[in-house]
N, C-alpha and C positions, 0 to 999 in steps of 0.2 A: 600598579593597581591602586585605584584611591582609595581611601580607610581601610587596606589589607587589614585581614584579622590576625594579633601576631601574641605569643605568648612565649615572655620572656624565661628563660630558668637560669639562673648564678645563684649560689652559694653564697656571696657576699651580698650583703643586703644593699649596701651603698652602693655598688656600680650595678645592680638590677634598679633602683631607684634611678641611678641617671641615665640608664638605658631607655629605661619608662618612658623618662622625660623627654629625650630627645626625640622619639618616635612618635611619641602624643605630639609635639610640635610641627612635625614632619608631615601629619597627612596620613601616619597607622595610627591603627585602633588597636591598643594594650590591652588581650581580652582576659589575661593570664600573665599574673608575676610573680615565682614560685622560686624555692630554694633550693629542692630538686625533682629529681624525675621522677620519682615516687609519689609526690604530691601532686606532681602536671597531670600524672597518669591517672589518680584517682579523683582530681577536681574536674577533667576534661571529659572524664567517662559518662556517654550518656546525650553531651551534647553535641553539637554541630562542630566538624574539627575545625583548628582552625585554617588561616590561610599559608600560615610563617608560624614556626618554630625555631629560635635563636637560643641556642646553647653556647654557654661560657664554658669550656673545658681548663679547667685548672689542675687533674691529674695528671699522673702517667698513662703515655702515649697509648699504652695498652689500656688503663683503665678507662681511657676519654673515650678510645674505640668503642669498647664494650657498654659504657652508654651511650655511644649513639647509635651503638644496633638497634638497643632497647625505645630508642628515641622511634628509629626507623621501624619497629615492629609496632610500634603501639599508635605513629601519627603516621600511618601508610598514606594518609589523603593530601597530610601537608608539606608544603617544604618543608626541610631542614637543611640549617645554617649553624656552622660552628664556629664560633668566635675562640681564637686558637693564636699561641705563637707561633704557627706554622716552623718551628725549624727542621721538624721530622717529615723528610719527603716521602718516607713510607707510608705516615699517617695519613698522609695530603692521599698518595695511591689508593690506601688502603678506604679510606672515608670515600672518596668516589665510586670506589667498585660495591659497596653496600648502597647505593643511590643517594649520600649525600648529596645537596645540591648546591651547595658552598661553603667555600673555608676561607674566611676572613682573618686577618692578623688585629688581634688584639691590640697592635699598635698603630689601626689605620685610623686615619682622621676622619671625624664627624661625616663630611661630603661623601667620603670615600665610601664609608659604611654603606649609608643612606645610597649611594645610589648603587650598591652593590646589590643590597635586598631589594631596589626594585629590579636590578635585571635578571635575580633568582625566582623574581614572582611574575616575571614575564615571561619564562621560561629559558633562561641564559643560565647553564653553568656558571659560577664562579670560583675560581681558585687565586694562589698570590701569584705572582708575577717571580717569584725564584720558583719555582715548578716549572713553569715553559722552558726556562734554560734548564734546568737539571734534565729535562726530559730530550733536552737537542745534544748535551754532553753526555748522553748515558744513552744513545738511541739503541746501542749495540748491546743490551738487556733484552732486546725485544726479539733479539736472534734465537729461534731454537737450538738447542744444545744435549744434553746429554739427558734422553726421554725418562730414565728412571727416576728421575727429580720431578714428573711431571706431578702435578695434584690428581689427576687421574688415576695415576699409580698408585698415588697411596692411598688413595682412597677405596680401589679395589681390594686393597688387605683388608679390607676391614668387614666383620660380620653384616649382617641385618641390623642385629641388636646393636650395635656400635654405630652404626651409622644414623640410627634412630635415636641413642644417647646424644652424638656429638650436634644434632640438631636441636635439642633440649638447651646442650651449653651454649648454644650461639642466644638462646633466647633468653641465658641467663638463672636458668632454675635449677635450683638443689639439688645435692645428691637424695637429700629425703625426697623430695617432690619429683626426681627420675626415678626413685623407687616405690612408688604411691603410683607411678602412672604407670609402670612394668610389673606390679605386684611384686617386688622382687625386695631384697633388705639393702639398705646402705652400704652394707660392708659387699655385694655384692656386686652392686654399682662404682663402688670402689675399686674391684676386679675387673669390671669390664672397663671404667676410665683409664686404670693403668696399663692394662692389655692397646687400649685404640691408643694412648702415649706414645708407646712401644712404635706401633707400627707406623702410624705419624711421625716418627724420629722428633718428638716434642717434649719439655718438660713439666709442663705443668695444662690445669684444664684451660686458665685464661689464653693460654699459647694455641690451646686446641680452639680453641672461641674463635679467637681473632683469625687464624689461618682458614679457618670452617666458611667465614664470613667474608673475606678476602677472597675467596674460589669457588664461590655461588654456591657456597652448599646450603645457606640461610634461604634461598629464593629456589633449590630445588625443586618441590613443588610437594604437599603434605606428605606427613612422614604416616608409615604403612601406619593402619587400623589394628593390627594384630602381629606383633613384634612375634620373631622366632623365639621359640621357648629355650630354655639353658641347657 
């Protein structure tokens, strides 16, 4: 796509600078060069999305996730591309099944980038090339197995209220602000988070995030009007 509109986000100033660069050179148009996703979200509000969204993931596996749900809920119209050391094949899994539309290795070469985000803006998935093989040596993962491990399962333990919580943590919001939307207190929200823990066999909320987002509970479809009362 010529002059795709693309809005860069890294944390380092200097390789969002040569990121810029080489994509201004290339035939996109840098409409957005930001340092995070806080700032994409509030400068992009408002206007036309864009075409490409290129995220630099420098956290933990679980934290990169959790912003690019945040990426994925706020640019629902754009691609999203995650510039990534790909060595976690669960990330690779896990970023696809939220509708990431490609995961580049941070250590691919110029050409390689470049023509990787056009076949994401052509509409071509892209992932690394150790993913195809992980996924022909490990194809015996995709065998059904023992159902009470299913996400279906667990997720039938879980209240109204809980399952209208744990839709909240996929989009990232507070316990004050799941208690502001339930009328309910923090410390109560706190109750219910450690309660849906429990029955999720998980330890913590960003563990409930990522698993929530990973099993299509983020794309559910809106969460009820009027939560059961406690």
């Amino acid at each position: 796509m010529a002059n795709a509109r693309v809005v860069v986000i890294d944390r380092d100033n200097l390789t969002r600078e040569g990121l810029t660069a080489i994509l201004s050179r290339n035939g996109f148009l840098v409409v957005g060069s930001m340092a995070s996703i806080k700032e994409a979200c509030s400068t992009v509000t408002g206007q036309s999305p864009p075409d490409l969204v290129l995220f630099c993931c420098h956290s933990d596996t679980d934290g990169a996730f959790l912003e690019l749900m945040r990426l994925r809920h706020n640019f629902s119209d754009s691609k999203l591309v995650a510039l990534s050391d790909c060595s976690d094949l669960q990330f690779i899994v896990n970023s696809f099944q939220i509708s990431v539309d490609g995961v580049i290795s941070r250590g691919a070469a110029r050409p390689v980038m470049l023509t990787s985000l056009r076949l994401v803006l052509a509409g071509e998935p892209v992932f690394p090339a150790i993913f195809v093989g992980a996924l022909l040596n490990c194809a015996h993962i995709f065998t059904p197995g023992h159902t009470e491990d299913w996400p279906q399962d667990r997720l039938a333990k879980l209240s109204e209220r809980e399952r209208y919580i744990l839709r909240l943590l996929v989009t990232g919001e507070s316990n004050k602000a799941i208690g502001l939307a339930l009328n309910i207190t923090e410390a109560t929200v706190k109750v219910h988070v450690r309660n849906m823990l429990r029955k999720l066999k998980l330890q913590n909320r960003t563990q409930a995030a990522v698993w929530a987002a990973a099993n299509g509970i983020m794309h559910a479809g809106p969460a009820m009007a009027d939560p059961d009362p406690i």
